[in-house]
N, C-alpha and C positions, 0 to 999 in steps of 0.2 A: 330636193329630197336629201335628206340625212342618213347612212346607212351606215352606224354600230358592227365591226367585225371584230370576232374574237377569236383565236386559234390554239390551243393547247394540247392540239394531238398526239404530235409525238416530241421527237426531242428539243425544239424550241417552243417560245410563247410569243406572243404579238396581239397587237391591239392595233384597228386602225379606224379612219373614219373617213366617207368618202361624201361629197357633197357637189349639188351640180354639177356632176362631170367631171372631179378630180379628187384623189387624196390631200388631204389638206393637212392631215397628223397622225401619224406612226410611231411605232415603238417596237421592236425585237429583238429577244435574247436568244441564243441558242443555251438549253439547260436540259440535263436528262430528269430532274428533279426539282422539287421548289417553285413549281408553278403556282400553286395558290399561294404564297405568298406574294409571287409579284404582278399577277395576273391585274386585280382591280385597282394598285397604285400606279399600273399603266394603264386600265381605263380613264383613273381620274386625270392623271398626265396630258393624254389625249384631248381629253374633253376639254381642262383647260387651256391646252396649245390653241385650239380650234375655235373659242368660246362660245363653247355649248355646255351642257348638260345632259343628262342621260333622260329627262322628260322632253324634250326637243329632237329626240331620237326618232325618226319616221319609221327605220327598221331596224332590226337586229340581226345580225348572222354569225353563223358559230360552223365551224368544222363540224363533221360526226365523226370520220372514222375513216376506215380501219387505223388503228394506232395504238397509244399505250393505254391501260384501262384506268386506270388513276387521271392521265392526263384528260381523255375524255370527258369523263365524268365532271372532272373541274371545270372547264370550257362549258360543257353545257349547262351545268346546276348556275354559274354565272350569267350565261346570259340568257336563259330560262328567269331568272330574280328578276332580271333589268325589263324584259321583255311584260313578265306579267307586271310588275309593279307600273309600270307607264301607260299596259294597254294597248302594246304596241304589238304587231307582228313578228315571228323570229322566224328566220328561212336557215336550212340546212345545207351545207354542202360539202361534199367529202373530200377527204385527205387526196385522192387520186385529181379529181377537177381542180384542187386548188394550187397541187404541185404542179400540173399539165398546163396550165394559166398561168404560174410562174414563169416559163419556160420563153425567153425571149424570142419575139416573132421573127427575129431576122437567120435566131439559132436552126428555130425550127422548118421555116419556112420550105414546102415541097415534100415535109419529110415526117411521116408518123411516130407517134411519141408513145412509148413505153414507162409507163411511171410504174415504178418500183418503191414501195414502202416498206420498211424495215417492220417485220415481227419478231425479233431475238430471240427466235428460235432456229431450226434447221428453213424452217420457209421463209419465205417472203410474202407477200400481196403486190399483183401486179392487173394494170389492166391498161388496154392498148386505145391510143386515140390517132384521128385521122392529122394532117396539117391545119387542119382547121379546129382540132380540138374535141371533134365530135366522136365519143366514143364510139369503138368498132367492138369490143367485146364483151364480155362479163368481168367483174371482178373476181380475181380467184385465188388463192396459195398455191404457189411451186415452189417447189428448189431451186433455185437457181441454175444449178446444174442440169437440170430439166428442162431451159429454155432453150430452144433450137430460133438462133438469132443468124447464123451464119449465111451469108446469101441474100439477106434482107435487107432492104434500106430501113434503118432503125435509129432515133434517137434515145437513150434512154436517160431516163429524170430521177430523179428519189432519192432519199437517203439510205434506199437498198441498190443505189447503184453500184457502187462501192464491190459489193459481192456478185452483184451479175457480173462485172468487167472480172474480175477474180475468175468464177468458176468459167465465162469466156476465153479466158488467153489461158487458163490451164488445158481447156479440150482444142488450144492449137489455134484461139482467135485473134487475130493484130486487129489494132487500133492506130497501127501507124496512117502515114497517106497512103501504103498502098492498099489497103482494105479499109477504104470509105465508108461500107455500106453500114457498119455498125457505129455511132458514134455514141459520145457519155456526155449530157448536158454539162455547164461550165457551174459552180458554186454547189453549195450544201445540199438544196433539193429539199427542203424542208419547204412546208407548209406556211405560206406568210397573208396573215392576218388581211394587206391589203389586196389580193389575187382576191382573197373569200368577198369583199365588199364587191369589188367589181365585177366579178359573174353574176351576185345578188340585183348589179345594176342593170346589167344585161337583162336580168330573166324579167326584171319589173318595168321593161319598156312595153307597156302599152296591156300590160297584164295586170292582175289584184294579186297582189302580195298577201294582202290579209286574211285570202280563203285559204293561204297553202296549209297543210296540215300540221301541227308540232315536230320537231326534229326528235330522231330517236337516234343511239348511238348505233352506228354500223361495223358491226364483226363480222370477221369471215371467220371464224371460230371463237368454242370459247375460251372467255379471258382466262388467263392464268391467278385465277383467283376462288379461294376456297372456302365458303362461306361455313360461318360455325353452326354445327350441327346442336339443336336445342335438347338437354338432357332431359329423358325420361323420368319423372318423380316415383 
């Protein structure tokens, strides 16, 4: 099986492709901007690293969300095209699983993961998963400064990590060794292209991929975007 992933959520892009049981070709930028420009000459990239095509595609997967609204929207309208143009199935999965999946086994191992994604606002999105990955909560906005992490064995992932540790060690929390029970996953925490293919692989062992439903973008609020109001004649 061929599994097509694309990622454009939030601050970087990636493209990857995973086939019997391994990634075979990847690509990632980290960029706050300028995704659609380089989103499908890293598809084509891909595809020819790997030598395939996008009609040899078995599946397609794409991030939804929570993220940026632009990026979104690029990621999905892309491979939403690839998807209908081939006839192929597209599976969804969201910014939080595919950061949670990033997160190396041996980091996490024993230890529940907190993914935090950056909203550039005053909140964040955040939602809690077990050592194994299986979410324990809802997805939802706080503050940061709202998170009562103290006391807890916690890993936390995201590219809103950054400002939990902030608003942590301002209310008085260490991250030295002698307060273990909080730690901060290692690298960027962004969302990567090849994490979204292999949880796609995962979920399509011994299941039909083709009946899941179309992906829709996933907001825990609305976007910061203001559509134009049509003038009355």
């Amino acid at each position: 099986m061929k599994i097509l992933a694309l990622d454009s959520a939030t601050g970087a892009c990636s493209v990857a492709l995973w086939r019997d049981g391994a990634i075979v070709a990847q690509r990632f930028a980290v960029m706050d901007r300028g995704q659609s420009e380089v989103l499908i000459p890293m598809v084509q990239e891909v595809l020819t690293e790997a030598g395939a095509d996008f009609l040899s595609i078995d599946v397609f997967a794409v991030t939804t969300g929570p993220g940026a609204f632009t990026g979104l929207r690029i990621g999905l309208a892309a491979a939403k095209g690839m998807a209908l143009a081939s006839g192929r199935p597209l599976i969804g999965v969201t910014t939080f699983e595919a950061v949670a999946h990033g997160v190396p086994a041996e980091e996490r191992r024993g230890c529940p993961v907190l993914v935090a994604v950056e909203s550039r606002r005053e909140d964040i999105f955040v939602q809690s998963f077990d050592s194994e990955l299986i979410p324990t909560s809802e997805a939802r906005s706080v503050r940061p400064e709202d998170l009562a992490l103290a006391g807890t064995p916690l890993l936390v992932a995201g590219d809103g990590a950054a400002r939990v540790r902030l608003a942590f060690e301002a209310a008085g929390g260490s991250v030295s060794a002698g307060r273990p029970d909080v730690r901060f996953a290692s690298g960027a925490g962004f969302p990567h292209a090849a994490d979204v293919a292999r949880i796609v692989a995962l979920r399509g062992a011994g299941s039909g991929l083709e009946k899941a439903a179309p992906p829709q973008p996933f907001y825990l609020r609305p976007p910061d975007v203001t559509m134009p109001v049509e003038k009355r004649r």
